[in-house]
N, C-alpha and C positions, 0 to 999 in steps of 0.2 A: 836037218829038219827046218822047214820055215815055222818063222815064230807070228805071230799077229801080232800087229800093231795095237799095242795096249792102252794106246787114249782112245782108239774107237772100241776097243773088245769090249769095253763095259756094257752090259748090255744098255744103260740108258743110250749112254751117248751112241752105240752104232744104234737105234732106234731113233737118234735124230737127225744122224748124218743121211742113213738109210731115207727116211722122211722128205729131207733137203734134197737129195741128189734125182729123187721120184720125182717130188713133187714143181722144183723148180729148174729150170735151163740155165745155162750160163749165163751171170750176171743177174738173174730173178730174185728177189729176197721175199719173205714173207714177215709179216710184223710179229710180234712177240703171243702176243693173246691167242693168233688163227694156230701156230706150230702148239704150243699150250695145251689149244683146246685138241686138236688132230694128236696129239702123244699122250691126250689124259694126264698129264705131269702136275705137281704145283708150281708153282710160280718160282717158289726156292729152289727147287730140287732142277728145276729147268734153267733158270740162274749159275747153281752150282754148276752144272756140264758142261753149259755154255761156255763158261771159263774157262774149263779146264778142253774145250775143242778151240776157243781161241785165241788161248796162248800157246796152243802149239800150229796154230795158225791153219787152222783149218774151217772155220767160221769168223766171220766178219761181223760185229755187231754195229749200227749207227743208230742215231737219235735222230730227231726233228721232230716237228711241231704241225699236227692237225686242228691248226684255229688254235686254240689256244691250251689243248690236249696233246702234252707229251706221246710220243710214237716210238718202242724202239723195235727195229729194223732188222731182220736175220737173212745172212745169205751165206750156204757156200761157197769155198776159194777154190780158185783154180787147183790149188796147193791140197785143202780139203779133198776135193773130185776126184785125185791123182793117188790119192791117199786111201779113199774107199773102193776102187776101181781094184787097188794091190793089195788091199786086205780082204777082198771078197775073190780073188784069183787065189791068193795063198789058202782061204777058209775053203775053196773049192777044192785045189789039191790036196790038202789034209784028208778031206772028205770023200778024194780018190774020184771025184764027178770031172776032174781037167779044168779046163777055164774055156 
């Protein structure tokens, strides 16, 4: 039996990856606040997953500076993409729907 990948299974985090791979192209990132406000999350609890999707290297976070207004930076990885592509094929066949 295929098993799911269990840093996306949570349902937060497949709700951001899910989010990430709709909403941006490869290479697109969106800032902290706009993914936030589109997942309804807090700030913590969106922090929390975040981590825990890029230390298994499936989101990329960066920082800089708008004027003098810290920005941080959210995009999926190649790695990420490849990642929710084969956990929504495996969620299809469990589900008996094929891919």
């Amino acid at each position: 039996m295929t098993e799911l990948d269990p840093v996306i299974h949570a349902p937060a985090r497949l709700r951001i990856v899910t989010a990430l791979n709709e909403a941006l192209a490869d290479g697109d990132e969106v800032t902290f606040p706009v993914l936030q406000k589109l997942l309804g999350m807090t700030a913590g609890n969106l922090t929390t997953h975040l981590a825990k999707l890029e230390a298994a290297g499936y989101v990329e976070t960066s920082k800089a500076f708008a004027g003098r207004k810290p920005v941080t930076y959210v995009a999926l990885t190649p790695t990420g993409r490849a990642a929710f592509r084969t956990y929504r094929t495996h969620l299809l066949d469990l589900l008996g729907g094929g891919s």
